[in-house]
Backbone as JSON Lines, residues from 0, in Angstrom:
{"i":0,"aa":"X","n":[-49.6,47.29,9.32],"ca":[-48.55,47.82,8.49],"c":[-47.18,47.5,9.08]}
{"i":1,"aa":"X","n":[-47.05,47.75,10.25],"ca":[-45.6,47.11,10.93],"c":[-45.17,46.13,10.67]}
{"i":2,"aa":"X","n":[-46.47,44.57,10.71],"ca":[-45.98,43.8,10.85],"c":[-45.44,43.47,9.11]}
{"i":3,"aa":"X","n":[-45.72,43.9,8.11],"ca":[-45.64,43.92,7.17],"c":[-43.71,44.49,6.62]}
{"i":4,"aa":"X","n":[-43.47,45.14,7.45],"ca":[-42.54,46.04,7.34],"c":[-40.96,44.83,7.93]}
{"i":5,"aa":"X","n":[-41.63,44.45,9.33],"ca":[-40.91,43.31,10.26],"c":[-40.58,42.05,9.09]}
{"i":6,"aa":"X","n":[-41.48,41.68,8.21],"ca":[-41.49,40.13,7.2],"c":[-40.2,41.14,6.11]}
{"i":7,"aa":"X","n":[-40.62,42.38,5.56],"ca":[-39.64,42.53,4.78],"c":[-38.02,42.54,5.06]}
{"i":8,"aa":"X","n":[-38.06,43.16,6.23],"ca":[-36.84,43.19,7.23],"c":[-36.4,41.95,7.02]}
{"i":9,"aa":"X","n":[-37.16,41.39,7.67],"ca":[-36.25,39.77,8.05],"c":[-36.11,39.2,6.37]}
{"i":10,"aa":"X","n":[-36.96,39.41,5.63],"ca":[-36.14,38.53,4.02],"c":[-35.39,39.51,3.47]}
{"i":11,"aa":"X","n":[-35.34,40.81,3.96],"ca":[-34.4,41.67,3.01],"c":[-32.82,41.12,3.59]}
{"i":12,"aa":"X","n":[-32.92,40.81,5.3],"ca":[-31.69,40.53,5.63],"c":[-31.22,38.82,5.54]}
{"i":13,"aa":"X","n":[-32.69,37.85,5.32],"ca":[-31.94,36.57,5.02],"c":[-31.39,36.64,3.28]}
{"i":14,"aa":"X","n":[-31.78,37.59,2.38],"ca":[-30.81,37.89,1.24],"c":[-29.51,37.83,1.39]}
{"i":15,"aa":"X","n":[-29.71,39.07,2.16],"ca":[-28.21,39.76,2.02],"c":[-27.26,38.45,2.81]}
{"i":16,"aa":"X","n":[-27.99,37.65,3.94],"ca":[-26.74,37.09,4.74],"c":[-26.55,35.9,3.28]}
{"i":17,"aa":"X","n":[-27.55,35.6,2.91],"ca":[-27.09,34.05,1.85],"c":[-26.11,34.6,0.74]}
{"i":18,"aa":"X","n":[-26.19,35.92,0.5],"ca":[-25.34,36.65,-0.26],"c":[-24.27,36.41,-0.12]}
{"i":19,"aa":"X","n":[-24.26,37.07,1.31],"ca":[-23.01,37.11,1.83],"c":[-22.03,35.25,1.95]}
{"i":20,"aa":"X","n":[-22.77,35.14,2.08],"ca":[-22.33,33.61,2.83],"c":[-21.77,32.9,1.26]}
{"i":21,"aa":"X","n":[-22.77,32.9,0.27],"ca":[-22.01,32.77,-1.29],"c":[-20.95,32.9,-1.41]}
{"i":22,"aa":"X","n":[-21.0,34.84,-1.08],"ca":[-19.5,35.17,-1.74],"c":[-18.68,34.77,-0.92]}
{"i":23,"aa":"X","n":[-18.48,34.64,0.31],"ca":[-17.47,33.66,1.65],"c":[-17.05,32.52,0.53]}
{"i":24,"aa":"X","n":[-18.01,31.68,0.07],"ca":[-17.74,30.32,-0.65],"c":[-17.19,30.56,-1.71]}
{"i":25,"aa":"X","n":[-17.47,31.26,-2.58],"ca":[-16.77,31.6,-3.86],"c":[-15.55,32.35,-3.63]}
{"i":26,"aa":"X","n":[-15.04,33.31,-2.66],"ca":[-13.93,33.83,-2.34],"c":[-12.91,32.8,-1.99]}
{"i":27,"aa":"X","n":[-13.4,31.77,-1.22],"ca":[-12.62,30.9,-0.62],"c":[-12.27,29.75,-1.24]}
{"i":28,"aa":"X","n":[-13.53,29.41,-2.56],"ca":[-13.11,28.43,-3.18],"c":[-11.73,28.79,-4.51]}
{"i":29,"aa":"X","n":[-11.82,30.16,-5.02],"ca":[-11.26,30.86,-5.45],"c":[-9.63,30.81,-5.0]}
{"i":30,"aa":"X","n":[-9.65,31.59,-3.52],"ca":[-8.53,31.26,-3.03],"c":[-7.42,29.66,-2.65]}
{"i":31,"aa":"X","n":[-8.56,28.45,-2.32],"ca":[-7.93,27.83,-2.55],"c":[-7.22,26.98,-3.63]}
{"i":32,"aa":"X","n":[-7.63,27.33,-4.9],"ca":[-7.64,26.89,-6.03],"c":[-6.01,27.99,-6.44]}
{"i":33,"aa":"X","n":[-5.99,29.16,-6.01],"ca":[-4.67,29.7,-6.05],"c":[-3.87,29.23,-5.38]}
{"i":34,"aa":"X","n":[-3.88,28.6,-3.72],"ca":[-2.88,27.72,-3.04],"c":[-2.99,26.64,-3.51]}
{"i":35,"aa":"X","n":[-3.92,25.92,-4.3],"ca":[-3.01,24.95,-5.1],"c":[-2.62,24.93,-6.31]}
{"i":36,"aa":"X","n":[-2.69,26.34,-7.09],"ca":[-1.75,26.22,-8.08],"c":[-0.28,26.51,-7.12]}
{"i":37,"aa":"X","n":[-0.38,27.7,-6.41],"ca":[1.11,27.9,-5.67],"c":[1.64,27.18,-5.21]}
{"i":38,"aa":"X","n":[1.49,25.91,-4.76],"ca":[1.59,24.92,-4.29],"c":[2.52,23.97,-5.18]}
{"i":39,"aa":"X","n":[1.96,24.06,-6.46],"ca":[2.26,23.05,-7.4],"c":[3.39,23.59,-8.19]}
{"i":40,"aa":"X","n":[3.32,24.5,-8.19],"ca":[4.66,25.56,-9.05],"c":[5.4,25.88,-7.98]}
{"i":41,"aa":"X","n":[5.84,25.37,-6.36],"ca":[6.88,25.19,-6.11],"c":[8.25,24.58,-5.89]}
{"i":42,"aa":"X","n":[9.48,25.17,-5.74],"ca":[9.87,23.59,-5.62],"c":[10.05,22.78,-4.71]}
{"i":43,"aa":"X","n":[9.19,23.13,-3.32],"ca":[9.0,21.76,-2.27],"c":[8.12,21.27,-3.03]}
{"i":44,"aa":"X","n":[7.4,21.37,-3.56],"ca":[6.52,20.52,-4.29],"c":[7.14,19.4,-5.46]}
{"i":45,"aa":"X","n":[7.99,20.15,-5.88],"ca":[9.05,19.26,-6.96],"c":[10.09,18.4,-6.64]}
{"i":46,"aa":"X","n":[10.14,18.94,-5.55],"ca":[11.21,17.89,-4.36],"c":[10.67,16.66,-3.62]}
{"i":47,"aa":"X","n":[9.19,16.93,-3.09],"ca":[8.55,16.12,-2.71],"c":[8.35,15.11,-3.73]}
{"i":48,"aa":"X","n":[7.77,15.55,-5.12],"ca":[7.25,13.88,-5.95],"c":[8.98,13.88,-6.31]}
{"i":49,"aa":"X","n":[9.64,14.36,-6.46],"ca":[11.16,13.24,-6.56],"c":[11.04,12.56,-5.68]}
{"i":50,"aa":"X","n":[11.26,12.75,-4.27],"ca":[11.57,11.98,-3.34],"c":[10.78,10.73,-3.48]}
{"i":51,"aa":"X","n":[9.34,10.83,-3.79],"ca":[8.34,9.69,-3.7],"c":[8.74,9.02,-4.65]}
{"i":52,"aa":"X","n":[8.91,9.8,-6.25],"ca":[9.02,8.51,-6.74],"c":[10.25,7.56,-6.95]}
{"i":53,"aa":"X","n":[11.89,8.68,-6.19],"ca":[12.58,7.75,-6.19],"c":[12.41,6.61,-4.87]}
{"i":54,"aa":"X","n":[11.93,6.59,-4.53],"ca":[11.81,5.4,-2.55],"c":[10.42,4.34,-3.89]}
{"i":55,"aa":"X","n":[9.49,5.05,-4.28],"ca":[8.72,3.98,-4.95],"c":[9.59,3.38,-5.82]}
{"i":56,"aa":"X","n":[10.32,3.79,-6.87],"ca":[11.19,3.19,-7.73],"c":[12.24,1.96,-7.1]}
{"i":57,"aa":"X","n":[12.5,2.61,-5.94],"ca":[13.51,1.8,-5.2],"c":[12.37,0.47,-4.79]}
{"i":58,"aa":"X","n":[11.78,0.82,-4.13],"ca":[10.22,-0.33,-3.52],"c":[10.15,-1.3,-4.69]}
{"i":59,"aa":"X","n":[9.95,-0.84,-5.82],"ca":[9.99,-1.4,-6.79],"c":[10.56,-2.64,-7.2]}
{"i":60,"aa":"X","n":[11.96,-1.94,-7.82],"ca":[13.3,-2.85,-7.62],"c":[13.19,-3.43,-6.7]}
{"i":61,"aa":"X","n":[13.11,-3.37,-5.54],"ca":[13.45,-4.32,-4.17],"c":[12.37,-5.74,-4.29]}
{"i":62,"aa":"X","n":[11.32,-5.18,-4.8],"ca":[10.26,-6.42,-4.45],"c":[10.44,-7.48,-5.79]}
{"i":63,"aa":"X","n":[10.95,-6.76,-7.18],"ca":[11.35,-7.26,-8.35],"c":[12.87,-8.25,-8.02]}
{"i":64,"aa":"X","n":[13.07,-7.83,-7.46],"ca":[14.47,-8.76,-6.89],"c":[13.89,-9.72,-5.7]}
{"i":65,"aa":"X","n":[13.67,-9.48,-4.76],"ca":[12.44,-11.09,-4.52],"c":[11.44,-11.64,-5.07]}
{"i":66,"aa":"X","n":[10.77,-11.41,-6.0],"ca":[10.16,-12.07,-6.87],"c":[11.11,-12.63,-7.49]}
{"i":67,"aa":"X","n":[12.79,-12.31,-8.57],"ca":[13.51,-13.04,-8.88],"c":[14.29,-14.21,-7.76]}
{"i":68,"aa":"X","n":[14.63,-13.68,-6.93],"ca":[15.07,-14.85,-6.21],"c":[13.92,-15.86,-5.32]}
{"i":69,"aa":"X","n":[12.95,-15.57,-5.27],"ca":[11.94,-16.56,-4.52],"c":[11.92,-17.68,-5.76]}
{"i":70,"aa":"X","n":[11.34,-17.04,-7.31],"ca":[10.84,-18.02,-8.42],"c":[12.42,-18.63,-8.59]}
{"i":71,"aa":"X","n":[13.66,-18.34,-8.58],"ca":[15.09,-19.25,-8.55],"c":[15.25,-20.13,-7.51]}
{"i":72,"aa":"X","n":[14.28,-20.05,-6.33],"ca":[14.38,-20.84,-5.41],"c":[13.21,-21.87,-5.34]}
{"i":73,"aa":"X","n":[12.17,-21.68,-6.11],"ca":[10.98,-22.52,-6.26],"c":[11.32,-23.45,-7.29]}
{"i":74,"aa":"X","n":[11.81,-23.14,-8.73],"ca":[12.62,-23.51,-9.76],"c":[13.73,-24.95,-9.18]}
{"i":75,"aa":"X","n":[14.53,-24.31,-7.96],"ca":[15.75,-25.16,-7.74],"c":[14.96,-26.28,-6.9]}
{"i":76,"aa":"X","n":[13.83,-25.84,-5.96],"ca":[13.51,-26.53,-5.66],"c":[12.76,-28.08,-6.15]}
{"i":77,"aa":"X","n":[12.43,-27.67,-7.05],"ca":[11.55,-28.38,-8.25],"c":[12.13,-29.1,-8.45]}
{"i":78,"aa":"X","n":[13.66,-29.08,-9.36],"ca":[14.52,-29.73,-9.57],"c":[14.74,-30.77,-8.71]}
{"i":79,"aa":"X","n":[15.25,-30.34,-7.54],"ca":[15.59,-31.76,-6.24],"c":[14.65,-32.54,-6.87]}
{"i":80,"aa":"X","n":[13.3,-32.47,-6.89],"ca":[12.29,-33.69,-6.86],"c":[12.24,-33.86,-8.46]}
{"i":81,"aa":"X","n":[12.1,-33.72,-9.73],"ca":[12.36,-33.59,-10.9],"c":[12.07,-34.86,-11.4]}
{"i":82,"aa":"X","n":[12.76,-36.09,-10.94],"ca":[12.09,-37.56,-11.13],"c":[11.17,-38.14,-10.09]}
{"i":83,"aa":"X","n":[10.39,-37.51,-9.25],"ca":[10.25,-38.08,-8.81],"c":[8.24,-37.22,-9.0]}
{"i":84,"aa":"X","n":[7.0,-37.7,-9.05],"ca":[5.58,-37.3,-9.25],"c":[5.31,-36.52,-7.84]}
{"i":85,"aa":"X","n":[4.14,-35.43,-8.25],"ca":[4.73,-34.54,-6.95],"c":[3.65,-35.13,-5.94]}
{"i":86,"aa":"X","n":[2.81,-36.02,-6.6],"ca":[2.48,-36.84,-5.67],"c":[2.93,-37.54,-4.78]}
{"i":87,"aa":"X","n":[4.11,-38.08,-4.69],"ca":[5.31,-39.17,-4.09],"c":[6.35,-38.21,-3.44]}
{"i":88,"aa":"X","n":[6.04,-36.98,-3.35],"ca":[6.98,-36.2,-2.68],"c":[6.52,-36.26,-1.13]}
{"i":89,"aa":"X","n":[7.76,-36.2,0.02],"ca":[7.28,-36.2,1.1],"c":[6.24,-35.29,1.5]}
{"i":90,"aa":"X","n":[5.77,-35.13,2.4],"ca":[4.41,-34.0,2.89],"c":[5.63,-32.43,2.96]}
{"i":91,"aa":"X","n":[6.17,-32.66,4.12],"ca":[7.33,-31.41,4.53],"c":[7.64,-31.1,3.26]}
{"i":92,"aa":"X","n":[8.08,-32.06,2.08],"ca":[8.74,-30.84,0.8],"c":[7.19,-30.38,0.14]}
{"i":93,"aa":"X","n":[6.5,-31.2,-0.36],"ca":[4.62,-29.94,-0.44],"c":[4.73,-28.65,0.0]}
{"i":94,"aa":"X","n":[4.76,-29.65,1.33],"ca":[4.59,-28.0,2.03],"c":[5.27,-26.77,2.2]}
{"i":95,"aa":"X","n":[6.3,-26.99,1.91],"ca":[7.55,-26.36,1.58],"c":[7.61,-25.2,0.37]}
{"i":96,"aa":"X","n":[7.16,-26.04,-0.99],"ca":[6.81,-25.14,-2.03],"c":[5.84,-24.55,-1.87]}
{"i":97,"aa":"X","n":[4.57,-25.61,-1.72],"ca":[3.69,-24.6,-1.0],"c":[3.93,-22.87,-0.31]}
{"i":98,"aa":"X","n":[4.36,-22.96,0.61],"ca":[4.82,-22.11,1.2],"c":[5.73,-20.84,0.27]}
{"i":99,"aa":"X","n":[6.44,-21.71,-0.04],"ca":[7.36,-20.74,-1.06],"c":[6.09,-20.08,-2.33]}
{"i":100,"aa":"X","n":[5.4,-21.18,-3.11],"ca":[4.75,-20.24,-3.56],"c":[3.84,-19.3,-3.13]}
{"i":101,"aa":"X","n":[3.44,-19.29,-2.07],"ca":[2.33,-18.45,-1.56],"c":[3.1,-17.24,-1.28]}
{"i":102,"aa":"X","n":[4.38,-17.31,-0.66],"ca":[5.46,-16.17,-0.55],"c":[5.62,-15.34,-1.83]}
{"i":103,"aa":"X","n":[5.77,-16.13,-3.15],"ca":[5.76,-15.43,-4.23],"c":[4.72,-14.66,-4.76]}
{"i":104,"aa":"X","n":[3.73,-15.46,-4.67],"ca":[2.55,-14.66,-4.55],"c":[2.27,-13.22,-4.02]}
{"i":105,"aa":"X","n":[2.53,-13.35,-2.83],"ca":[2.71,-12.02,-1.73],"c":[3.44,-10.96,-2.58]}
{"i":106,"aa":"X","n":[4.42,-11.21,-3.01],"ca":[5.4,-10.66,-3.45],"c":[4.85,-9.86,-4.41]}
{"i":107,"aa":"X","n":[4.38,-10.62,-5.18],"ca":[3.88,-10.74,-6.7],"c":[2.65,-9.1,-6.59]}
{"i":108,"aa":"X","n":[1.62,-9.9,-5.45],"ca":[0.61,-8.97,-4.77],"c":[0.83,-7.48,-4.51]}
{"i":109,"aa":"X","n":[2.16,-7.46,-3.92],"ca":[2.72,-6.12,-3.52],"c":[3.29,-5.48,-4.36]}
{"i":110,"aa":"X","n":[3.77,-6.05,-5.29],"ca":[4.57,-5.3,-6.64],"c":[3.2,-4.7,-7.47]}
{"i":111,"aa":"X","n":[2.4,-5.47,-7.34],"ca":[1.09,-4.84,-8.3],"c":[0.82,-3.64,-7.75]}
{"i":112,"aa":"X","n":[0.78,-3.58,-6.34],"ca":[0.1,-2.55,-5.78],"c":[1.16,-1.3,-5.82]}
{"i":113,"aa":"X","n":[2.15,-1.63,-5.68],"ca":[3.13,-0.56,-5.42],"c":[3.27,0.3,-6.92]}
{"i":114,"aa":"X","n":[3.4,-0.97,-8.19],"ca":[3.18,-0.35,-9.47],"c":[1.66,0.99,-9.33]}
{"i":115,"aa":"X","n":[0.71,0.11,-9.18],"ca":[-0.17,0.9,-9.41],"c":[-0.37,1.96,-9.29]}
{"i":116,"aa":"X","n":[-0.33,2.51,-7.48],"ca":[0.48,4.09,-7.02],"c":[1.47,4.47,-7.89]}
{"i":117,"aa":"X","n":[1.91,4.2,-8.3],"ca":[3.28,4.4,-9.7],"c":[2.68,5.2,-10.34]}
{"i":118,"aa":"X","n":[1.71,4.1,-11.34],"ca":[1.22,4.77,-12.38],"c":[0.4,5.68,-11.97]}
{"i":119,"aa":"X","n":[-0.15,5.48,-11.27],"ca":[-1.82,6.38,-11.14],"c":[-1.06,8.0,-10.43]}
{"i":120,"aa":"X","n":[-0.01,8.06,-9.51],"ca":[0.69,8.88,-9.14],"c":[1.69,9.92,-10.75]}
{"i":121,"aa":"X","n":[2.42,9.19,-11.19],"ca":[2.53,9.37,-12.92],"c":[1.96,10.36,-13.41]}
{"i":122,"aa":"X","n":[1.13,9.66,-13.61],"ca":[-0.09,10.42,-14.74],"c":[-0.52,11.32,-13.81]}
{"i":123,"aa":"X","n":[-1.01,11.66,-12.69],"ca":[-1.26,12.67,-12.02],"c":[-0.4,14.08,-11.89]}
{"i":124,"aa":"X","n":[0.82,13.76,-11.49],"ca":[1.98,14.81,-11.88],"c":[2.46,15.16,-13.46]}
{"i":125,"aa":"X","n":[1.98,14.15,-14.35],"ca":[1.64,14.49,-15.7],"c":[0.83,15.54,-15.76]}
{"i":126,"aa":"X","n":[-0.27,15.32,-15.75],"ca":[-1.24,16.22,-15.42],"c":[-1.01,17.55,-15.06]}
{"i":127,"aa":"X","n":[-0.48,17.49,-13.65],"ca":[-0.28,19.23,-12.92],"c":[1.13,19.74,-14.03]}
{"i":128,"aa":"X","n":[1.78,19.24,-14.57],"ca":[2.69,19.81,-15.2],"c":[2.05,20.19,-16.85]}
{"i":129,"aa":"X","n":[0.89,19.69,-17.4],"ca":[0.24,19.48,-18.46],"c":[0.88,21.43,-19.15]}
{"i":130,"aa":"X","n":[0.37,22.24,-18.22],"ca":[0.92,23.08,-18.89],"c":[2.02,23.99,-19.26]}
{"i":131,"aa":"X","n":[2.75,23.61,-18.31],"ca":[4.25,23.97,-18.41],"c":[5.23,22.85,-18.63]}
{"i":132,"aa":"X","n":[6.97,22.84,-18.35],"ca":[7.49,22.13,-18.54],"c":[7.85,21.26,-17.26]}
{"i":133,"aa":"X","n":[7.86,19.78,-17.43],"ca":[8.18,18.74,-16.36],"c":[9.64,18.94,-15.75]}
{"i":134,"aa":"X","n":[9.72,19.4,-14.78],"ca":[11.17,19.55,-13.87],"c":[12.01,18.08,-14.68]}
{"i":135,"aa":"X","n":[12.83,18.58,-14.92],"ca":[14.02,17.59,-15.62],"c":[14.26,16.72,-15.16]}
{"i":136,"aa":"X","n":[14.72,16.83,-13.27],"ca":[14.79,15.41,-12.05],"c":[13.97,14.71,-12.34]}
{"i":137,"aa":"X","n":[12.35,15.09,-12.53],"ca":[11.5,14.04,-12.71],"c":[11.19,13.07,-13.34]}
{"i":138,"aa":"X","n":[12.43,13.78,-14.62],"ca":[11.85,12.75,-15.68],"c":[12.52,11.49,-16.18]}
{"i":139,"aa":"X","n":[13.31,10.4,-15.28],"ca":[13.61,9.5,-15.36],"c":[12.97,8.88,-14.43]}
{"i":140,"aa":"X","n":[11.84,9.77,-13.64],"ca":[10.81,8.8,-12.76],"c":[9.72,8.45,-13.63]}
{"i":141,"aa":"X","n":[9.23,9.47,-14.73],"ca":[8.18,9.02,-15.37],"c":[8.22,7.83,-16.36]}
{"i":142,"aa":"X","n":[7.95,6.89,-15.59],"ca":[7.6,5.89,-16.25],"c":[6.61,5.72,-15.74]}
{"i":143,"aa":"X","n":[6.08,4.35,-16.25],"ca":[4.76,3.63,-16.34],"c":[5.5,1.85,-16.03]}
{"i":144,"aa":"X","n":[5.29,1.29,-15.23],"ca":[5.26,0.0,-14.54],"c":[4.3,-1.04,-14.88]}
{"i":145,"aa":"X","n":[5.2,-1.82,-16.01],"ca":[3.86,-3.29,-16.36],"c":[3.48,-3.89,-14.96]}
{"i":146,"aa":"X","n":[1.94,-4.43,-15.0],"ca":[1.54,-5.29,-13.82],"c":[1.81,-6.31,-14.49]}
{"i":147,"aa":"X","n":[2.23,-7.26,-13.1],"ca":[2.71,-8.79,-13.51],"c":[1.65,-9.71,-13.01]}
């Protein structure tokens, strides 16, 4: 009969601890789901995605302005040789554009990526604002960035 008594003991108390241990998880998942609404309805929080997306906006522009002046310099370059088959061009000027285009490329590479965080960042703070109104600062950041 004891030992009978000892088996109930021990599953009456692995209940209660998995119980317990639940509500730990559900209290806590609970709570953090309130620090990140509080989180999101403050305004370091509203200060922070300004800041990001004006330095991305700026990133932006910056790499859009070497992509314009690299392709004005690949362009001019072209020209120099213009009569002449780019076969019959010395090796050094090849390699030259070469070079230059692979630079543009790069360029080209990094603007995609930087857009992308753009958008995908965007629509995310879209999102957390879905049910209230979008802080006003923000909203000459929300745009959306064609990939080139």
């Amino acid at each position: 009969m004891g030992n009978g008594r000892n088996v109930l003991a021990v599953a009456g108390l692995a209940v209660l601890l998995a119980g317990g241990i639940t509500t730990c998880v559900v209290v806590d998942h609970l709570w953090s789901g309130s620090r990140q609404t509080r989180r999101i309805a403050t305004p370091d929080y509203v200060l922070e995605q300004y800041k990001w997306f004006k330095n991305q906006s700026s990133a932006l522009d910056q790499v859009d302005a070497q992509i314009s002046s690299t392709t004005a310099e690949i362009d001019n370059y072209k020209k120099d040789f213009a009569d002449v088959p780019r076969v019959n061009w010395p090796f050094d000027a090849r390699e030259e554009l070469s070079r230059r285009e692979s630079v543009l490329r790069g360029f080209i590479s990094h603007r995609n990526m930087l857009a992308k965080d753009y958008n995908a960042r965007t629509s995310d703070v879209t999102a957390n604002f879905a049910e209230g109104e979008k802080p006003k600062e923000l909203a000459p950041f929300l745009r959306t960035y064609e990939v080139k």
